[in-house]
C-alpha positions, 0 to 999 in steps of 0.5 A: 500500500506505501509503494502504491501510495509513493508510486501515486504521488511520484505519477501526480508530480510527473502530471504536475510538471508535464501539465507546466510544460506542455499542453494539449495543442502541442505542435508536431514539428516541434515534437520531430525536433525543431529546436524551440529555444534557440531562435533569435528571429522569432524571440520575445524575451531573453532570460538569463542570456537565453532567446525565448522563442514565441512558441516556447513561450506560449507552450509554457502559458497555455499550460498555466492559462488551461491548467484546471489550478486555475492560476490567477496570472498565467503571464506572470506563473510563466516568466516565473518558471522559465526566470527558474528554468534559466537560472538552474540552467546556468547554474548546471552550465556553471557548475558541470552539472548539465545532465547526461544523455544516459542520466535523462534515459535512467531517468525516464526509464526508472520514472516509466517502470514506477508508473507502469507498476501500476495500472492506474499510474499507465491509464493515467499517462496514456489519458494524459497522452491522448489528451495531447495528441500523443501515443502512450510511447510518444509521450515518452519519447517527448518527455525524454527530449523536452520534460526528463532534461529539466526535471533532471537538471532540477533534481542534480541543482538541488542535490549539488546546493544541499551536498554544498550547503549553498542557499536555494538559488534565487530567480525572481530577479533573474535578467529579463528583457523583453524584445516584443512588448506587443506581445506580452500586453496582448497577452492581458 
């Protein structure tokens, strides 16, 4: 019953953080391999020294918009988490922490087998697939690429800060500058 229980929380932060990262209108380029972070041409803000692209952008705030937590500000929720996203992701850059190719795929393969323990944990994740337009292994294959990086650059940041008795990083503050205002008062 505790494994059940573990396997059920670990299944809900999955969801949690999947929802935060991608949303039901995902586009299939983006999925076969565009690189969406890295265009300057269709950027709306820099974060960190990091271009953010439109579609990035919009990704990240369709899942706060449409999320059923029913944020208050879902422009704001956004600039949040990737003002975090770039700050732990120049930390791991800074620090040699930036996650392996083999430590994403542990991680995806140890996350998968605990939620396929169950079969509740898999009609949730084939659901939550569908939802997205997806094939039970295609969100895999989409969280191997886009959602197991972050999560896994997350957990080794948070292990390196607490083995070093550093204080959490701070990303409130984090530079931001916005190239298309237009943009973010359309948002409103």
């Amino acid at each position: 019953m505790k494994k059940k229980l573990t396997i059920l929380s670990l299944l809900s932060l999955i969801l949690l953080v999947s929802a935060v990262l991608i949303f039901a209108t995902v586009s299939t380029s983006k999925f076969e391999g565009e690189d969406d972070n890295k265009s300057k041409s269709d950027a709306v803000c820099i974060i960190e020294g990091e271009y953010i692209s439109k579609e990035y952008f919009e990704v990240r705030y369709n899942s706060y918009k449409n999320s059923p937590l029913n944020y208050e500000n879902p422009e704001e929720e956004t600039l949040q988490s990737l003002k975090r996203e770039m700050v732990y992701k120049k930390f791991a850059d800074e620090h040699g922490l930036t996650p392996t190719q083999a430590e994403i795929k542990t991680y995806v393969q140890n996350t998968r087998s605990s939620i396929e323990e169950l079969e509740e944990g898999k009609a949730l994740i084939e659901n939550y697939a569908q939802g997205l337009g997806m094939t039970y292994d295609e969100y895999w294959e989409y969280n191997e690429k886009y959602t197991a990086p972050l999560a896994v650059t997350w957990i080794k940041v948070d292990e390196y800060i607490a083995a070093n008795n550093l204080a959490p990083l701070e990303y409130a503050d984090a530079e931001v500058t916005v190239l298309e205002s237009e943009y973010f008062s359309d948002l409103k």
